[in-house]
C-alpha positions in Angstrom: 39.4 5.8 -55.7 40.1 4.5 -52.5 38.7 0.8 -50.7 38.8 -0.4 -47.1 38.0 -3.9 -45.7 34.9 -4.1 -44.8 34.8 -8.1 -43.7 38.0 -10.2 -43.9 38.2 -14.3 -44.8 37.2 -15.2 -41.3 34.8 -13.0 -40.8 33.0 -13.6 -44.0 32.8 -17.2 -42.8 31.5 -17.1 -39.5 28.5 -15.1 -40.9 27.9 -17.3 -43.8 27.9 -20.2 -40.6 25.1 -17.6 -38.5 23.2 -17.6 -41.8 23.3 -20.8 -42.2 22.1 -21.8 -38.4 19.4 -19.1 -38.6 18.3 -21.0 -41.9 18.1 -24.5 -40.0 16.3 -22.6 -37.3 13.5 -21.7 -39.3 13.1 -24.5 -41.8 14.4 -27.6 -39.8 14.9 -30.2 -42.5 14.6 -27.9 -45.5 11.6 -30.6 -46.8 9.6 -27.7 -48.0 11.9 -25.6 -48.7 14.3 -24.1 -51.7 17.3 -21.6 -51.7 17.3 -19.6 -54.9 20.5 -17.4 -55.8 19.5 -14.0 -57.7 21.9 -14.0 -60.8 24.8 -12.7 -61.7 26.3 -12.4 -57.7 23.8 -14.0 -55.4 24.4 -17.2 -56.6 27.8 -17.5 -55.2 26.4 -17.1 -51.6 23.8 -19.2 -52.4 25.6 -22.1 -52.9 28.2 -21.5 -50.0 25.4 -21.5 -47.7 23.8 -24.6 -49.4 27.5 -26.1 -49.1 27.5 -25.5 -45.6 24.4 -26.5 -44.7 24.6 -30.0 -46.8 28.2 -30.9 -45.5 28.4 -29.3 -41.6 24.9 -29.7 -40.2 24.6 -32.9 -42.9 21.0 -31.5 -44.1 20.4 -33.9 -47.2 18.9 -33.0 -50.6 18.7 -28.8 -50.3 16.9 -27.8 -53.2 19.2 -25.0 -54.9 18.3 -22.6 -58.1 19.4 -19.8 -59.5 16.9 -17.0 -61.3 18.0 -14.7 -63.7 16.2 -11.5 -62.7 17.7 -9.5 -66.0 14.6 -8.5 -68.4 12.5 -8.0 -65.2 13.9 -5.4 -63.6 12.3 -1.9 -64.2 15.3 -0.6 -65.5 16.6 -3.0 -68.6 15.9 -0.9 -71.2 17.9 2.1 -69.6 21.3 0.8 -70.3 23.3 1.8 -73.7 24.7 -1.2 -73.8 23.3 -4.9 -74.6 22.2 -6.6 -72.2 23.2 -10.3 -71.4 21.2 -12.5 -69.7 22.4 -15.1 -66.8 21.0 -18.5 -66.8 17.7 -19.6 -64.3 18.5 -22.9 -63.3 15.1 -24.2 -61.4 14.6 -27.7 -61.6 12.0 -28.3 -58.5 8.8 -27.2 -58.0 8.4 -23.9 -56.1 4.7 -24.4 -55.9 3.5 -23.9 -52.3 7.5 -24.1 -51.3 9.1 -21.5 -48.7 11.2 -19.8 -51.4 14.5 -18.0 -49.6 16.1 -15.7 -52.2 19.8 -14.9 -51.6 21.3 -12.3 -53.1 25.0 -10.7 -51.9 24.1 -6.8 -51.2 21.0 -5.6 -50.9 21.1 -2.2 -51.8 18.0 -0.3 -53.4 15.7 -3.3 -53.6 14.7 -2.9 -57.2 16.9 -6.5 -58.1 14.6 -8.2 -55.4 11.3 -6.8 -56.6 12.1 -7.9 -60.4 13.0 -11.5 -58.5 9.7 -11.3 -57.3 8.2 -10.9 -60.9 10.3 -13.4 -62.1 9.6 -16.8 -59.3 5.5 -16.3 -60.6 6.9 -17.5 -63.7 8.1 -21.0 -61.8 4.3 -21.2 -59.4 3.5 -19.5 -56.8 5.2 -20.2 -53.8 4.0 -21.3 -49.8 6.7 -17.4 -49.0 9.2 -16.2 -49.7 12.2 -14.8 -47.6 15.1 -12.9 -48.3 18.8 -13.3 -47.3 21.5 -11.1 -47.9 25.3 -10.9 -46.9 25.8 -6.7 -46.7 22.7 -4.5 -46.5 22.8 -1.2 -47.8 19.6 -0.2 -45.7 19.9 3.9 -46.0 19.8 2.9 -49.7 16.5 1.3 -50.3 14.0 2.5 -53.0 11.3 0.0 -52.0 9.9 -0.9 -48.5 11.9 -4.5 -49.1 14.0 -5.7 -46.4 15.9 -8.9 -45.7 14.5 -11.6 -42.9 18.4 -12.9 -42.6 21.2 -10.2 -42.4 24.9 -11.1 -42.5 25.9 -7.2 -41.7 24.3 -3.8 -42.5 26.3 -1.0 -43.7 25.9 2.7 -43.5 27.4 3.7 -46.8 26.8 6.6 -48.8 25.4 6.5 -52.4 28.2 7.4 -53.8 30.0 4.1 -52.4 30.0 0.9 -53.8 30.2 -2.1 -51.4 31.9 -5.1 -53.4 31.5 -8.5 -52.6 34.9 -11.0 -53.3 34.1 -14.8 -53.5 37.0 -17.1 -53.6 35.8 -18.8 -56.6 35.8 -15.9 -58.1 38.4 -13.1 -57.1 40.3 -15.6 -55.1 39.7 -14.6 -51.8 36.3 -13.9 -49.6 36.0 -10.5 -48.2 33.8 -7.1 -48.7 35.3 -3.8 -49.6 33.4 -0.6 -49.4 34.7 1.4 -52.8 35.0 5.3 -52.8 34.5 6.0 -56.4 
């Protein structure tokens, strides 16, 4: 099993600063609008970019969630193993809101579908966008495709691209995984 670098420190964060200025670009003041972090790994980005946005372009009050997509995704009941649900943290309205998900690879689409299902649960939102960090895009399974793109990768199936967050793994950087 072999890994290379995909995207060092610096390069993680001067994507996560595009994102976040292509965010501003399209929702100004963020008044109408919510970032929601698809559970277990999207919430990490999503509160980096909420971090960045709130403290280096001084945007006040961004309305940040995370929804647990678990026991809506079309697959659940496949695994052998119990399955353990993350927690949804929504505590706005999403009601007529621009919704951006965030997720950190978008790979065959099915997580983002089941996050689809899920957000009807909490109203039914203005749109909704998507916003990834890596996108697997010869990998899809659904005609789903992100409307911000940190970088796309070209990686075979039988590749994993893993995503490190500092608070997490203790440094930020994406590895593409031979298995």
């Amino acid at each position: 099993m072999g890994q290379k670098v995909l995207l060092n420190s610096k390069e993680v964060n001067i994507i996560l600063h595009r994102l976040a200025c292509q965010l501003i670009e399209n929702h100004t003041n963020f008044e109408n609008s919510v970032l929601i972090g698809i559970q277990p790994r999207g919430i990490y980005l999503a509160e980096r970019i909420s971090k960045i946005l709130e403290e280096e372009y001084h945007l006040q009050k961004i309305k940040l969630g995370a929804l647990d997509i678990t026991f809506y995704r079309d697959d659940f009941r496949r695994s052998d193993k119990p399955l353990e649900a993350n927690k949804t943290k929504i505590d706005f309205i999403v009601e007529d809101k621009r919704v951006v998900f965030i997720d950190d690879v978008l790979y065959t689409g099915r997580s983002i579908r089941a996050a689809l299902t899920a957000i009807q649960s909490f109203g039914r939102p203005k749109d909704i966008e998507l916003l990834t960090l890596i996108d697997r895009r010869f990998s899809r399974h659904l005609p789903i495709q992100p409307d911000y793109n940190g970088r796309q990768v070209d990686s075979i199936n039988e590749e994993k691209v893993k995503v490190h967050w500092k608070e997490n793994e203790g440094e930020d950087a994406v590895y593409v995984i031979n298995k």
